[in-house]
C-alpha positions in Angstrom: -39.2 12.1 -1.5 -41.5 12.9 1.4 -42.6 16.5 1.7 -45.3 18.1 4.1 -46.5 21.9 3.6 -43.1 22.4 1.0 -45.5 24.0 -1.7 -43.4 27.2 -1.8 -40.0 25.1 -2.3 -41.3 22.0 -4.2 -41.1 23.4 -7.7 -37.7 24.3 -7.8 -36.5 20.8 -5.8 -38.1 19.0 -8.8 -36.2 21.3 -11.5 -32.9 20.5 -9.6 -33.5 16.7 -10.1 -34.4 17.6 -13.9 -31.0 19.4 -14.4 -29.0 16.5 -12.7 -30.5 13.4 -14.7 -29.4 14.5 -17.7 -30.0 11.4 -20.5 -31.1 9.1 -17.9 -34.6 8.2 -17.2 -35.8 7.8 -14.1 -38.9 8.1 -11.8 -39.7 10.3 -8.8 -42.0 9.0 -6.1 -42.9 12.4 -3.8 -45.1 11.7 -0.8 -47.7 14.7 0.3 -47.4 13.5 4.3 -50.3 15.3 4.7 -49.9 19.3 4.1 -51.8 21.9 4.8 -51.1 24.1 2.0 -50.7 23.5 -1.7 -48.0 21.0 -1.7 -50.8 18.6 -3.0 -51.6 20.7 -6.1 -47.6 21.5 -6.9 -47.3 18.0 -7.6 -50.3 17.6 -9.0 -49.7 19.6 -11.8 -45.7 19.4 -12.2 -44.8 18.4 -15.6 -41.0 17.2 -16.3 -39.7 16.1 -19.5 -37.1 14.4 -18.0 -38.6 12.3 -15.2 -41.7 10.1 -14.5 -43.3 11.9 -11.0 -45.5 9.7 -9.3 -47.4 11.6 -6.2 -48.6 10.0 -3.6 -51.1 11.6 -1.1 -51.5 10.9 2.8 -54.1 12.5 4.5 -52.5 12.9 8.0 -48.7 13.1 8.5 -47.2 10.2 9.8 -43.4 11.7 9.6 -41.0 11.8 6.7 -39.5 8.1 7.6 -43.1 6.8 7.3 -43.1 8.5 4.1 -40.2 7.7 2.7 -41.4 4.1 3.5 -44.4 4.4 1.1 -42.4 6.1 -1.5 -40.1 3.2 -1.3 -43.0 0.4 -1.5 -44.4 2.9 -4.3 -41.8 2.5 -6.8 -42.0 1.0 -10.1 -38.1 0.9 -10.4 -36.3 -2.1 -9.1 -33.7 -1.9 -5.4 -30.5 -3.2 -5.7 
């Protein structure tokens, strides 16, 4: 999931996903494409009992298909 300066909005995304996974595990990979504001932080300290979040930080944005990308190389999770 690649967000840049989403801070304000990121917190209830994340809650969304929790409320639609019901019973399944699964694992988040959100990448900080380098934001200004507290975007960093939010995902930092998000705590879900229902998913695994793995944040990934980039210190200068490179554009959500870049990040989407690393998220994707990120995962733990096989592709099919």
């Amino acid at each position: 999931m690649p967000c840049h300066n989403r801070a304000a909005l990121l917190g209830r995304g994340l809650e969304a996903y929790a409320q639609q996974a019901a019973g399944v595990d699964f694992e988040i990979v959100a990448v900080d494409d380098g934001s200004t504001d507290d975007t960093r932080e939010v995902l930092r300290t998000h705590r879900s009992e229902r998913f695994a979040l793995r944040a990934v930080h980039v210190e200068r944005s490179a554009g959500p298909a870049n990040a989407r990308n690393l998220g994707s190389r990120r995962a733990r999770a096989p592709f099919s």
